[in-house]
C-alpha positions in Angstrom: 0.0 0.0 0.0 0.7 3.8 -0.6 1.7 5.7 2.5 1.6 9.3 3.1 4.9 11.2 2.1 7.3 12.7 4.6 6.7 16.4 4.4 10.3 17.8 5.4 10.4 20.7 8.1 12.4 23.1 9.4 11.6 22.5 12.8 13.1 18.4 12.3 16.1 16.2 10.2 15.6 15.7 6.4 16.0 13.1 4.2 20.0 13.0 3.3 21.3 9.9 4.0 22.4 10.3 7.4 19.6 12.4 8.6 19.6 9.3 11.6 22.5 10.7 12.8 21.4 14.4 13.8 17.7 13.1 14.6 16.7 12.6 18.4 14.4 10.3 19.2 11.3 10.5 21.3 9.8 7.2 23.0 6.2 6.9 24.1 4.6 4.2 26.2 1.1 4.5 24.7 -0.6 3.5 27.7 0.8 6.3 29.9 0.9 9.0 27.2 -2.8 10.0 26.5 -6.5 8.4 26.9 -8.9 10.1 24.1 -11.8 7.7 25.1 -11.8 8.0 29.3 -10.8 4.3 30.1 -7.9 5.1 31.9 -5.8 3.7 29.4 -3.5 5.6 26.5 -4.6 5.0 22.9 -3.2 6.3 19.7 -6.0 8.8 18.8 -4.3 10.2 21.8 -1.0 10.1 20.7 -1.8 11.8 17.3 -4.0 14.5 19.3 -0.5 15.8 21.1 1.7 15.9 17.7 2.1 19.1 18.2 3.9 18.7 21.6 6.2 17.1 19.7 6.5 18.7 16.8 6.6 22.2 19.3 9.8 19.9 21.4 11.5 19.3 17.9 11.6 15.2 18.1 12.2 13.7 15.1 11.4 9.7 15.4 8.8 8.5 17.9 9.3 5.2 18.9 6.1 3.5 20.1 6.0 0.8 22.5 4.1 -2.3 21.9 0.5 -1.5 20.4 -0.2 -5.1 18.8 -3.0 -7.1 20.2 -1.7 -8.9 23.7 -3.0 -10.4 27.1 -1.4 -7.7 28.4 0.7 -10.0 30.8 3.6 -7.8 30.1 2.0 -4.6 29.2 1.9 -5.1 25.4 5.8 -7.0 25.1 3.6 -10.1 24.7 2.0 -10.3 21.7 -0.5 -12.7 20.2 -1.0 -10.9 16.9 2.0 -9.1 14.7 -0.7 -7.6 13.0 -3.3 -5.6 14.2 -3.9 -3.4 16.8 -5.2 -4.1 20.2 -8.4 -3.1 20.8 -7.1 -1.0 23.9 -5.0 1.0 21.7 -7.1 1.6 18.4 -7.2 0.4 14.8 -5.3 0.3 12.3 -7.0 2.9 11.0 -5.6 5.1 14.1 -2.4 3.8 13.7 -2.2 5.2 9.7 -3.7 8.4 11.1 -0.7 8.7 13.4 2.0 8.0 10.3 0.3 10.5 8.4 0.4 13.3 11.1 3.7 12.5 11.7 5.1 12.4 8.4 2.9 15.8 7.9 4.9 16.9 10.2 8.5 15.8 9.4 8.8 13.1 12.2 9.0 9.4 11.8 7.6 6.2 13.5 9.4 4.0 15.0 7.6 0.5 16.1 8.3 -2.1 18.9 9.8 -5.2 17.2 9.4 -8.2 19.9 10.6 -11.2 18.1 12.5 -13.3 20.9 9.4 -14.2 22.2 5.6 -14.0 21.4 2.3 -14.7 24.0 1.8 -18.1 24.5 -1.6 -17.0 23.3 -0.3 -16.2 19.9 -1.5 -18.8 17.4 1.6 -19.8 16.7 2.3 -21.0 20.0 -1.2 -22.6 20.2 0.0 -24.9 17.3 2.7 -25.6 18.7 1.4 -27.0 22.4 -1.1 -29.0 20.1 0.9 -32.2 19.9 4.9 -33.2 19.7 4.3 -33.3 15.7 2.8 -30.5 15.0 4.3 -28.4 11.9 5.3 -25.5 14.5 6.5 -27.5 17.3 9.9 -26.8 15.9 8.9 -22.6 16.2 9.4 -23.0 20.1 12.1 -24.1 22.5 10.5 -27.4 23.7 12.8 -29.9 25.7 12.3 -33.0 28.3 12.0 -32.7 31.8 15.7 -33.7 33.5 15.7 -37.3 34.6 16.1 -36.8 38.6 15.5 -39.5 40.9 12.5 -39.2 42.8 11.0 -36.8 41.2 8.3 -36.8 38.8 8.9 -35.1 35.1 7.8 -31.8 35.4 8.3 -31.7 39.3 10.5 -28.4 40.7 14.3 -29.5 39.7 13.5 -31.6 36.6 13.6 -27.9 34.5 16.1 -29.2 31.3 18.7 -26.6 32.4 19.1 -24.0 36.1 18.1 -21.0 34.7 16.1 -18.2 36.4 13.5 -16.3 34.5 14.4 -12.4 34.1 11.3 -12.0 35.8 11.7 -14.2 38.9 10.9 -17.8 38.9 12.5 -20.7 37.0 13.1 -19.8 33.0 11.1 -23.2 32.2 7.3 -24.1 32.3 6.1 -27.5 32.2 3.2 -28.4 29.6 1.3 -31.1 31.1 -0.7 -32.0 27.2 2.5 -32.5 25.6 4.9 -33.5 28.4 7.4 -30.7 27.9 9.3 -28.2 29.2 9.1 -24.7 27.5 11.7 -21.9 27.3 10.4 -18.7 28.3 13.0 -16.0 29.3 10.5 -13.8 30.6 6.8 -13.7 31.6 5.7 -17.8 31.9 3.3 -15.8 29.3 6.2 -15.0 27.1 7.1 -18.1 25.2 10.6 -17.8 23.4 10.7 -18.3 19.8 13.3 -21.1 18.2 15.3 -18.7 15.6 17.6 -21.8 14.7 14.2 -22.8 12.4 14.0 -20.7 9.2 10.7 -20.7 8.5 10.4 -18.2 12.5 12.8 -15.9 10.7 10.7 -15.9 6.8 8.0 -15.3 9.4 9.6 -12.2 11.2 11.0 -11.1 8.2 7.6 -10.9 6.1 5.6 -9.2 9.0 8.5 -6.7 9.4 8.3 -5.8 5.5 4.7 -5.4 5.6 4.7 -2.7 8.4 7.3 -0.8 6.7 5.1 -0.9 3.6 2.5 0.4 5.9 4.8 3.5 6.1 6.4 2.9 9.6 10.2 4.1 9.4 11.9 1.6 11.4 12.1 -0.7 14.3 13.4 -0.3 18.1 14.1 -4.6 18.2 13.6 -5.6 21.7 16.1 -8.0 23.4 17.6 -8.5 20.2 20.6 -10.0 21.3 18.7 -12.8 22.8 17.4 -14.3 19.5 20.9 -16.5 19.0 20.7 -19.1 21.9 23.6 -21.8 22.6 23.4 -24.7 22.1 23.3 -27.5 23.5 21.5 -25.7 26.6 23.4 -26.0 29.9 23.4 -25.2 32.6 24.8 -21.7 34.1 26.7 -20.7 37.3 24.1 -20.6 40.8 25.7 -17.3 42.8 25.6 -17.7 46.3 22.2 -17.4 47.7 20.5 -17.8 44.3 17.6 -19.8 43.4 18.4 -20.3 40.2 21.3 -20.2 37.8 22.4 -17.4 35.2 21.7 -18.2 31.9 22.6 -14.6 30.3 26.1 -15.8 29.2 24.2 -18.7 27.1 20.8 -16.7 25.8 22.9 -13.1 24.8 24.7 -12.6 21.8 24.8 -16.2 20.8 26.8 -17.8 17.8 24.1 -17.1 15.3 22.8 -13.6 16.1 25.0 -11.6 13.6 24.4 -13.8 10.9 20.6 -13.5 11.4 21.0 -9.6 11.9 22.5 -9.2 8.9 20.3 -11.8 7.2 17.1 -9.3 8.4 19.0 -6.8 6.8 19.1 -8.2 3.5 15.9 -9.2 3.7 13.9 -6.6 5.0 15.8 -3.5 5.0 18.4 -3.8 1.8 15.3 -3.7 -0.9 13.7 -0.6 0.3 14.9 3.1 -1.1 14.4 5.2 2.3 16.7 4.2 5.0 14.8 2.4 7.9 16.0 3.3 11.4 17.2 0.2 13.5 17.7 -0.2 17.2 18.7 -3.1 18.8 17.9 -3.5 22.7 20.9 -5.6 23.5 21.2 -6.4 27.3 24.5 -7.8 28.6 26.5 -6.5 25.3 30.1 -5.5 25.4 31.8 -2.4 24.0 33.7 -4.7 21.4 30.5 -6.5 20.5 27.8 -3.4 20.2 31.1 -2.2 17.7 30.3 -5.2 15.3 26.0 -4.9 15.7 26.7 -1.3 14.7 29.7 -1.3 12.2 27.8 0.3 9.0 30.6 -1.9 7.2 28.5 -5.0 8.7 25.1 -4.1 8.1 23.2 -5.2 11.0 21.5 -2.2 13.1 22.4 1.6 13.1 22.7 2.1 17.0 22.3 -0.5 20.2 20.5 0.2 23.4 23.5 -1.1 26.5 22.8 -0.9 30.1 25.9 -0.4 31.8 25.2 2.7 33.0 22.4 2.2 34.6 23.6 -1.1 36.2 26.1 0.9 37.9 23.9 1.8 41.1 22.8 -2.2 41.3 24.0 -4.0 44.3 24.2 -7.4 45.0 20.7 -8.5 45.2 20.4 -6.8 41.5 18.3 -3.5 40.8 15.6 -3.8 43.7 18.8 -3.5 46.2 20.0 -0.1 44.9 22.9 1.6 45.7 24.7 5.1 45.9 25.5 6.7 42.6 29.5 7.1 41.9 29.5 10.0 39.1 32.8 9.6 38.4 32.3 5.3 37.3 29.0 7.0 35.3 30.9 9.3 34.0 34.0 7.0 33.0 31.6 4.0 31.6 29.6 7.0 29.0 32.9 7.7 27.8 34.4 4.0 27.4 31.2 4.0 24.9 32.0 6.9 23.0 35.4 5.8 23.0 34.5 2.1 21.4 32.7 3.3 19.1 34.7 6.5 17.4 34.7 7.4 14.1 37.9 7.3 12.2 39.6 10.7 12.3 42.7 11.6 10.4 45.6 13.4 11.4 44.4 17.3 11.5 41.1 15.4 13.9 38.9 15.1 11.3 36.2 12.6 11.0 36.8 10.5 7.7 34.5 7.4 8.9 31.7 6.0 11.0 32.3 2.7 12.9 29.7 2.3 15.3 27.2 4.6 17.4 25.5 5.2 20.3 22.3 5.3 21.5 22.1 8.1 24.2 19.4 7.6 27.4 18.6 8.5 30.8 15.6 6.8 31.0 12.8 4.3 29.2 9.7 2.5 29.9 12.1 -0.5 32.1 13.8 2.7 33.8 13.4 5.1 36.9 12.9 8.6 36.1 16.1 10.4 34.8 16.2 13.7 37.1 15.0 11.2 40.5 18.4 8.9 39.4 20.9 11.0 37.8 19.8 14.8 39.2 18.8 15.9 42.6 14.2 16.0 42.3 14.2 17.8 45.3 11.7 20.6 44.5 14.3 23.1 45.0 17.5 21.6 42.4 14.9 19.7 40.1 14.4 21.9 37.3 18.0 22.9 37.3 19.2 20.0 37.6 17.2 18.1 34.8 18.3 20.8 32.4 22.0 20.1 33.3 21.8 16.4 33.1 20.1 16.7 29.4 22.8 19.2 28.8 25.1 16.1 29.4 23.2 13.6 27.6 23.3 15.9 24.2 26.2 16.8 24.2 27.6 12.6 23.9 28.1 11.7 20.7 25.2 9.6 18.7 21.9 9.4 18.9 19.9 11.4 22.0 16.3 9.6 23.2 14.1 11.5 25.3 11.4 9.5 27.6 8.0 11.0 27.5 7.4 13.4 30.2 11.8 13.6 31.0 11.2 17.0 29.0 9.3 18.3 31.7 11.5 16.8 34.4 8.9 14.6 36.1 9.9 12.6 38.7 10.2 9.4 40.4 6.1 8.6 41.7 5.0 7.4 45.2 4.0 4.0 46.2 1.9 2.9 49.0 2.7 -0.9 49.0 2.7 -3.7 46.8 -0.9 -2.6 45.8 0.3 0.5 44.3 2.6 -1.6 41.4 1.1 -2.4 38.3 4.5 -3.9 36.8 4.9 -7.5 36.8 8.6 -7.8 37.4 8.3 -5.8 40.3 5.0 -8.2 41.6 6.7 -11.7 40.7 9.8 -9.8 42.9 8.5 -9.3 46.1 6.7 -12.5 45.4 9.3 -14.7 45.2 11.7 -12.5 47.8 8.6 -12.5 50.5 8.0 -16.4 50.0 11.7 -17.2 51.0 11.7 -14.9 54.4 12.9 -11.8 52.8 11.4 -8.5 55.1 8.5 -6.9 53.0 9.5 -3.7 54.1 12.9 -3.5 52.9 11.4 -5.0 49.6 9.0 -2.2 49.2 11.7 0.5 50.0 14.3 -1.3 47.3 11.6 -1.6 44.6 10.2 2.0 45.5 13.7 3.5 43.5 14.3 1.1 40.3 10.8 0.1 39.5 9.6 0.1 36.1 6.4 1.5 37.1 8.2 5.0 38.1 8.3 5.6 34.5 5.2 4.4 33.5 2.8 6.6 35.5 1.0 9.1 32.9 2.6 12.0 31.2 1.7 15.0 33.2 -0.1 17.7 31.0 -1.7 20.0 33.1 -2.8 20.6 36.6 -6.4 19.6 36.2 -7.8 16.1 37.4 -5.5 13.2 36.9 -2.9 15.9 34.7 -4.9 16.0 31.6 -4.2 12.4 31.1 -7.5 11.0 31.2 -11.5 11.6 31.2 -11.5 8.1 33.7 -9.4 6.0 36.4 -6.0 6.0 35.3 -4.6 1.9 35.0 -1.8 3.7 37.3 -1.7 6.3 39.6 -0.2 10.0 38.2 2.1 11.0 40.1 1.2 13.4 43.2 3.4 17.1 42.1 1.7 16.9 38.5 0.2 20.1 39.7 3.3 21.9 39.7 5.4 19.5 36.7 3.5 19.6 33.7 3.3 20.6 30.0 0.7 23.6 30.4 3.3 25.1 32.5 5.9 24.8 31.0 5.7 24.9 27.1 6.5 28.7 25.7 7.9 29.4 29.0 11.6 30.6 28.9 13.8 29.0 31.3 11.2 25.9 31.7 12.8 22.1 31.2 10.4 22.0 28.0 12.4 25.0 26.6 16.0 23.7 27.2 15.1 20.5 25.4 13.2 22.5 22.7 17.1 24.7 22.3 19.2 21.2 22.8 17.5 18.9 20.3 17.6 22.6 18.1 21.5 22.6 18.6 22.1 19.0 17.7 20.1 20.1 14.0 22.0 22.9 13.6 25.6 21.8 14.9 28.2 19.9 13.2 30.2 19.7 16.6 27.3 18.2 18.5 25.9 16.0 16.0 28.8 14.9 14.1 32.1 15.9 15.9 34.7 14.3 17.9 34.1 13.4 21.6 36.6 14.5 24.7 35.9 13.4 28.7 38.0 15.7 30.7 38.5 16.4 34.4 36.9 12.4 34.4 38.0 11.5 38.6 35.9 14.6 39.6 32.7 13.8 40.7 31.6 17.2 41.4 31.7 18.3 37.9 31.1 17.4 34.5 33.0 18.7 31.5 32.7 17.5 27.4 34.5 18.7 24.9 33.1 18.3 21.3 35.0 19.1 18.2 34.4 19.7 14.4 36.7 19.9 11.6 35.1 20.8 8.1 36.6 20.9 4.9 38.1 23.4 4.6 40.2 23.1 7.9 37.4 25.1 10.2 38.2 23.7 13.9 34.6 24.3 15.5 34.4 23.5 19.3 31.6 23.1 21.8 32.1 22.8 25.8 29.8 21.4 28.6 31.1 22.1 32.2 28.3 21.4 34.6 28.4 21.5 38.2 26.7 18.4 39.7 26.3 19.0 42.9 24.2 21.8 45.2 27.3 23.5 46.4 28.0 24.8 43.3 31.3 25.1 40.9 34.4 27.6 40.9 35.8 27.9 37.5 37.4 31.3 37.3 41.2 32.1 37.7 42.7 29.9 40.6 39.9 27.4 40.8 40.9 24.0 41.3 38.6 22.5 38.2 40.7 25.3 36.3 43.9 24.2 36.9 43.1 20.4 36.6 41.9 21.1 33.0 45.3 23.2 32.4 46.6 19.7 33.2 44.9 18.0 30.0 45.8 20.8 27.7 42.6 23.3 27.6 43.1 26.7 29.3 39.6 28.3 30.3 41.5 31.6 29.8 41.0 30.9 25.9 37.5 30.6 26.2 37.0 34.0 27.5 35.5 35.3 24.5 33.2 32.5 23.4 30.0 32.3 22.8 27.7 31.0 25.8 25.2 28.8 23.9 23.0 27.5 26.9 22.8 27.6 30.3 20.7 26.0 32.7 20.0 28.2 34.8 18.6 30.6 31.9 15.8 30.9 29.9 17.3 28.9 26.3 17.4 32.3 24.2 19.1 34.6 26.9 22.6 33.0 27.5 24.5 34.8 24.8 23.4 38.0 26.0 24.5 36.8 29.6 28.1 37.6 28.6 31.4 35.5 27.0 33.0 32.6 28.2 32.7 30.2 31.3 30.9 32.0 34.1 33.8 32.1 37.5 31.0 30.6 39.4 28.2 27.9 38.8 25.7 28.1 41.3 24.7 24.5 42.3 23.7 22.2 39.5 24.2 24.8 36.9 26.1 24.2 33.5 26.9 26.4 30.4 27.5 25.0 26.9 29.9 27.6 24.9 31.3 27.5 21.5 33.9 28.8 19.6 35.6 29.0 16.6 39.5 28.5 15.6 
């Protein structure tokens, strides 16, 4: 079918061929973002009724989270038909609506692409439970119980391999019809789908080329990595008070998942004019292996979506046993990325080729709210502070996402007990944690920080009843300051969050440095500050800079003649004294458009969790 244009616009990216590369990237978790209908739940005629939020912000891919017809076990990750719409969310009809107001406006759609696993209620998986010889049996990962004396096939301990579920409980589910064990690395719901067979890959690949025909731009490929298993399956290594074993080294980035990645490619992706934007979500990866995935050379996906960063405040019980942020290992691990995946420079520092890039993130639907984990959300540092740390975030190198409702700084919510989660990793948590003796109470204050369900509360859009999100009872509770963080507040108000993303995503259009140029950590052991340095060499020899210092703390930052951060970055070659007539781009602690006229160079104080970008040109 015929799908409506893109309509190029000032306000986002063209079409060149590497327009992926200056675009940012705006994901929405349809059933937090907006309810048109009043049943609590977000729909896509609510999406396409804000576009011109987003158009206003200056996003130019919206990546939507699972809309496909599901049980909902998982909130929409488990799907039971590639093909349509669920009901909860709209039609299809919606969903062309949506395209077309995007591409009206020159922004692009991004889909959810969930192919490691599907709902056990997907018909697929119902054939394949029928009976040991069915045609699809071979489309899931079926395998004997373990022969253990004593117990009974399918008993606790007779699971074909240790593994725990990433969602608590054993990885394996016994199927009393057929007398099997299935593989599910998820939700029990969440059956995982055997890519070793062909015909599951024709299968992916064919539904993949029919959306993109439908006019959708590209795919954000969920746990990815995960599709390559290895084989035989074994057993993994029980830690020390664990009920289960680790699996992760055997399910992620397995033997197999490059050469299906770049068979998708040529299938799907290679046969189409437009380039299609490709994200892999690849838990667990390594520097060295997101370089391969992303290696244009290789033709797998454009960008990867790694955690390190924010694994770094998980303790020893995992992400429900958070710990203190150290800025300075955040800092380090950002930069090891940019480092792994550089471009190719020459010798006068300018870029001459891409070999990887990076996807850029705070926060997502699986993460706690950005300013509550990385800022200070204490009413007084909050807006401040979630201006600096997007300053931060934009000014890394590759490809910036913003979370809905991070533009306006909302925060981490409040929970009043197990009854106040709606997530299901959190639920099958304090389950399994509560049934082996754990305290409740230590559970609940644990979960309260890293819980998915901080991010999924509704987009805050005014200050009336339930922020504008809904006519009805939310599915989740909004979160309690939405009378004083919202968009009616905020958007076409100089100084607000909104407006310094609005002038950020603006800069990374506009700016070869910050879209394109090389990337510098300096001053990296001090965990007060912050400082980037970005650098672009054009064509003609043109050295074009950009630096970030940003004080991350509420004491504030000296940076004048004498200071200590002054002299340290004397140390590593750049003298602030240099900078004394540049340009002062952005600051957070003023409205976007009056920075320049705030005066030249690096201000000799930053008050507490302020930062100024300034440029300059050699």
């Amino acid at each position: 079918m015929s799908y409506p244009p893109l309509i190029v616009s000032s306000r986002h990216v063209g079409d060149d061929a590497d327009w992926w590369r200056r675009a940012v990237v705006y994901q929405i978790y349809p059933r937090s973002f907006q309810d048109s209908d009043g049943d609590g739940y977000g729909d896509i005629p609510g999406i396409t009724a804000r576009l011109d939020h987003l158009d206003a912000l200056g996003v130019d891919v919206v990546w939507l989270s699972p809309v496909y017809r599901s049980p909902q076990d998982d909130n929409g990750y488990d799907i039971s038909d590639y093909e349509d719409i669920d009901p909860m969310f709209g039609s299809l009809a919606d969903l062309d609506a949506l395209i077309a107001g995007l591409h009206a406006r020159g922004m692009r759609l991004v889909m959810d692409l969930v192919v490691n696993h599907t709902s056990d209620e997907h018909p697929w998986f119902a054939d394949s439970r029928s009976a040991k010889d069915s045609p699809k049996r071979d489309w899931y990962i079926w395998r004997p119980a373990r022969a253990v004396p004593g117990l009974a096939p399918g008993a606790p301990g007779t699971e074909p391999t240790n593994w725990g579920s990433f969602f608590s409980g054993p990885a394996w589910q016994w199927d009393e019809g057929t007398g099997e064990f299935y593989l599910h690395l998820f939700s029990v719901k969440q059956p995982d789908l055997n890519w070793e067979n062909p015909l599951v890959r024709r299968a992916a690949y064919d539904m993949m080329g029919r959306w993109l025909d439908r006019g959708v731009d590209g795919f954000r490929m969920d746990v990815i990595n995960l599709i390559s298993k290895t084989y035989p399956l074994a057993d993994g290594p029980r830690p020390d008070g664990a009920l289960y074993g680790d699996g992760a080294a055997l399910v992620a980035n397995g033997p197999r998942v490059h050469e299906f990645l770049q068979e998708m490619h040529q299938a799907v992706f290679a046969p189409r004019a437009r380039h299609i934007i490709t994200v892999g979500e690849t838990p667990g990866v390594t520097a060295a292996e997101a370089l391969r995935y992303t290696d244009p050379a290789r033709a797998e996906v454009d960008m990867v979506f790694q955690f390190e960063h924010v694994g770094l405040t998980d303790g020893p019980g995992g992400k429900f046993d958070p710990q203190p942020l150290d800025r300075v290992a955040l800092k380090r691990n950002l930069a090891d990325w940019q480092a792994a995946l550089a471009p190719d420079v020459d010798a006068d520092g300018r870029v001459t080729g891409e070999r990887g890039w990076n996807s850029n993130y705070w926060d997502n639907h699986d993460q706690p709210r950005a300013v509550s984990r990385f800022g200070d959300d204490d009413p007084a540092w909050r807006e401040t502070s979630a201006k600096t740390i997007a300053s931060i975030l934009h000014l890394h190198r590759g490809t910036p996402y913003v979370y809905q409702g991070e533009e306006l700084g909302q925060t981490n919510t409040v929970f009043h007990g197990i009854d106040s989660y709606r997530d299901l990793e959190s639920i099958n948590y304090f389950r399994e944690r509560t049934g082996v003796g754990d305290d409740p109470g230590a559970l609940l204050s644990g979960m309260s920080v890293n819980s998915r369900d901080n991010a999924r509360t509704p987009v805050q859009w005014d200050a009336t009843a339930n922020a504008g999100f809904t006519s009805g009872t939310p599915w989740i509770d909004v979160t309690p300051n939405y009378t004083q963080i919202n968009a009616a507040a905020q958007v076409g108000v100089p100084g607000s969050v909104f407006e310094h993303y609005r002038a950020l995503i603006g800069l990374r259009h506009s700016d070869d440095a910050v879209a394109l140029g090389t990337f510098r950590l300096l001053d990296a052991d001090a965990a007060e500050s912050w400082t980037l340095l970005r650098e672009h060499v054009g064509a003609d020899g043109e050295r074009e800079q950009i630096l970030l210092i940003a004080s991350c703390t509420r004491a504030g930052l000296e940076t004048g003649p004498g200071s200590a951060l002054r002299g340290r970055l004397a140390d590593e070659g750049l003298d602030l004294g240099e900078w004394a007539g540049a340009e002062r781009v952005l600051m957070a602690s003023l409205p976007a458009g009056k920075a320049a006229a705030s005066g030249t160079g690096m201000p000799a104080h930053l008050a507490g969790w302020d930062s100024a970008i300034l440029r300059r040109t050699l």
